[in-house]
C-alpha positions in Angstrom: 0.0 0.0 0.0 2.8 2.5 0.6 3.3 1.8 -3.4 0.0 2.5 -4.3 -0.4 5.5 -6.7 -3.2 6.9 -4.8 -1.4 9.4 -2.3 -4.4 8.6 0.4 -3.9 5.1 0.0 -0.1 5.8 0.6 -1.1 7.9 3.7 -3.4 5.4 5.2 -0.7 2.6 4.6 1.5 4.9 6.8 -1.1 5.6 9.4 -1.8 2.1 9.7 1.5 0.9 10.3 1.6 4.2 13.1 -0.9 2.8 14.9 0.9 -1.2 15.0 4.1 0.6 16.9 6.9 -1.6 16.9 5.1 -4.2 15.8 5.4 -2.5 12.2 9.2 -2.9 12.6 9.6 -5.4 9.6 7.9 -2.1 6.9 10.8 0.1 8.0 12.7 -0.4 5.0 9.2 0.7 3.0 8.8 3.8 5.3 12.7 5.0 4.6 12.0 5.2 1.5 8.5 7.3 2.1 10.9 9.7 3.6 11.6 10.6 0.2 7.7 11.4 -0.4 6.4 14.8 0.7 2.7 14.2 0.0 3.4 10.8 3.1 6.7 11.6 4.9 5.2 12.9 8.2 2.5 10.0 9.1 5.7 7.7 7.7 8.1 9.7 10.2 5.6 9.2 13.1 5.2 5.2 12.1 8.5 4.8 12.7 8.3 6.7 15.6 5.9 4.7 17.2 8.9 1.3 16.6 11.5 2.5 18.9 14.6 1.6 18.3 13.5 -1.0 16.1 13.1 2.2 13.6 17.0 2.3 13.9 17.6 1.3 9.5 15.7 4.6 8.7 18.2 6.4 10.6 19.5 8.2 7.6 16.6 8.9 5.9 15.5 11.1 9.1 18.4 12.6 9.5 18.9 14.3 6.3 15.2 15.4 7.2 16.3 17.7 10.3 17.8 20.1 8.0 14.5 20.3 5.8 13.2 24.0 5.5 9.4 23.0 6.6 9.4 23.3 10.5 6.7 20.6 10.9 8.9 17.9 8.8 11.8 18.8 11.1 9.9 18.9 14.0 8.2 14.8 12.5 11.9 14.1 12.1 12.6 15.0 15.9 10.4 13.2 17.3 11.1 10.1 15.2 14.5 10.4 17.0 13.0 10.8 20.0 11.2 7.1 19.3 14.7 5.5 18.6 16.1 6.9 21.8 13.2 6.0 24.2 14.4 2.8 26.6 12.0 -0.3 26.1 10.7 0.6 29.7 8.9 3.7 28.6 5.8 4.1 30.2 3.7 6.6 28.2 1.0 6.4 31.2 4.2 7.5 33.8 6.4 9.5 31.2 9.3 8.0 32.8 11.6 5.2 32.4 13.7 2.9 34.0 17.1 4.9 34.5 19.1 1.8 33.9 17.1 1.4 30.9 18.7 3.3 28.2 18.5 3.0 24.4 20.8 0.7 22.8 21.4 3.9 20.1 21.5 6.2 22.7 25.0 7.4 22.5 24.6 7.3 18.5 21.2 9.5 18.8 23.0 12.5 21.1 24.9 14.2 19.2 21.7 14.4 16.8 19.2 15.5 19.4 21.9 18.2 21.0 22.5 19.8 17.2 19.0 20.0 17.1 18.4 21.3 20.2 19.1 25.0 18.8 16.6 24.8 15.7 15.0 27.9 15.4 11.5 26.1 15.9 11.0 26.2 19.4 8.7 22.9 19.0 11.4 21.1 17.7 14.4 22.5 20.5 11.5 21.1 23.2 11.5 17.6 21.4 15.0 17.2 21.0 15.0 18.1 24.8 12.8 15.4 25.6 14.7 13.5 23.5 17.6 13.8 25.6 16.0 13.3 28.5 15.1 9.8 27.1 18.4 9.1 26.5 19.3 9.4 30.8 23.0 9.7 31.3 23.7 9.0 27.9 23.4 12.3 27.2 25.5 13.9 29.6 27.4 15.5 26.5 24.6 18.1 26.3 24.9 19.3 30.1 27.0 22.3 28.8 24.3 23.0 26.2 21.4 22.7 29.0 23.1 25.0 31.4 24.3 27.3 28.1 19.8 27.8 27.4 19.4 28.3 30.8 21.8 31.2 31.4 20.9 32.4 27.8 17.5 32.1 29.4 16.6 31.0 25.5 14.4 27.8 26.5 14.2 27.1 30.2 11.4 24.3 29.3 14.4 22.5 27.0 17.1 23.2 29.6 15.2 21.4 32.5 14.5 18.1 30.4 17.8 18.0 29.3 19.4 17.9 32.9 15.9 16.2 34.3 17.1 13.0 32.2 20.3 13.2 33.6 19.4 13.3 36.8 23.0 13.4 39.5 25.3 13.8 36.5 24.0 17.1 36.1 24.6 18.6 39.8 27.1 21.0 37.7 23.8 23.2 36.5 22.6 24.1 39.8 23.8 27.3 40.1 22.3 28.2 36.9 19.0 26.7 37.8 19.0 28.8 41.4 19.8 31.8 39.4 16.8 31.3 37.4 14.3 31.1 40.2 12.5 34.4 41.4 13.8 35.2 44.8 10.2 35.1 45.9 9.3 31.8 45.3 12.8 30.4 47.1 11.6 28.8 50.5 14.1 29.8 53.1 15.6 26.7 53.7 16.5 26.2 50.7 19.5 26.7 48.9 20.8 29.8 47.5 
């Protein structure tokens, strides 16, 4: 169906295997090469998405997609990074994880998800965030770029997932996180 001729055929082929998750793991090649589609590249980007890391072969298909000039097909491509980087223990219901748990491509996905972290599309900075924070203390390379958005005070939604997923590791940022809370709202016990 993702060959069909008919683009809402294509689209519903795509949307289909979005809603089997991983289980549509086995169509990735067919949805790497939907990438190449614009009328079906989004609901493809969000099947693979839904696989995990089991997504991982359509890697550079999505890629070259984060430099696209649409924000919404960046902001597709982000998240599908943000489905190869979630740990198998996701809970959607809990939006947490395991800690242990990380991503087998974590440390691949990083370096990906921190570049992306300063698109000019705020909606895509806040997914690579969250994508970070999926990848736990995998991504301790972005601390510097978390405490860099929170001095900046550029995205202080981004910075805080960033260093939320890396929990301990990022006790460096503290002083930048105090600095950013209103005196007001500090309790006196508190630090700082």
């Amino acid at each position: 169906a993702l060959r069909s001729s008919s683009v809402p055929v294509r689209r519903a082929a795509a949307s289909a295997l979005f809603e089997m998750g991983h289980k549509a793991a086995p169509a990735v090649a067919e949805l790497t090469k939907a990438l190449n589609d614009p009328q079906i590249r989004i609901p493809a980007l969000r099947a693979i998405e839904t696989m995990g890391p089991d997504g991982y072969p359509a890697l550079p298909g999505i890629k070259a997609l984060l430099s696209n000039k649409d924000d919404f097909v960046r902001l597709s491509a982000t998240f599908a990074l943000v489905g190869l980087a979630r740990p198998s223990s996701w809970s959607d219901e809990l939006k947490g994880y395991d800690p242990d748990d990380v991503s087998p491509r974590a440390k691949e996905l990083v370096p990906l998800l921190r570049k992306t972290l300063a698109d000019r599309f705020p909606q895509v900075s806040d997914a690579a965030a969250f994508g970070l924070y999926c990848c736990g203390a995998a991504s301790v390379a972005a601390l510097p770029t978390g405490i860099d958005l929170l001095e900046k005070k550029t995205n202080d939604e981004a910075a805080t997932k960033v260093l939320a997923g890396l929990g301990p590791a990022a006790a460096s940022a503290v002083p930048a996180l105090m600095k950013r809370i209103d005196p007001a709202m500090r309790c006196p016990w508190c630090l700082g």
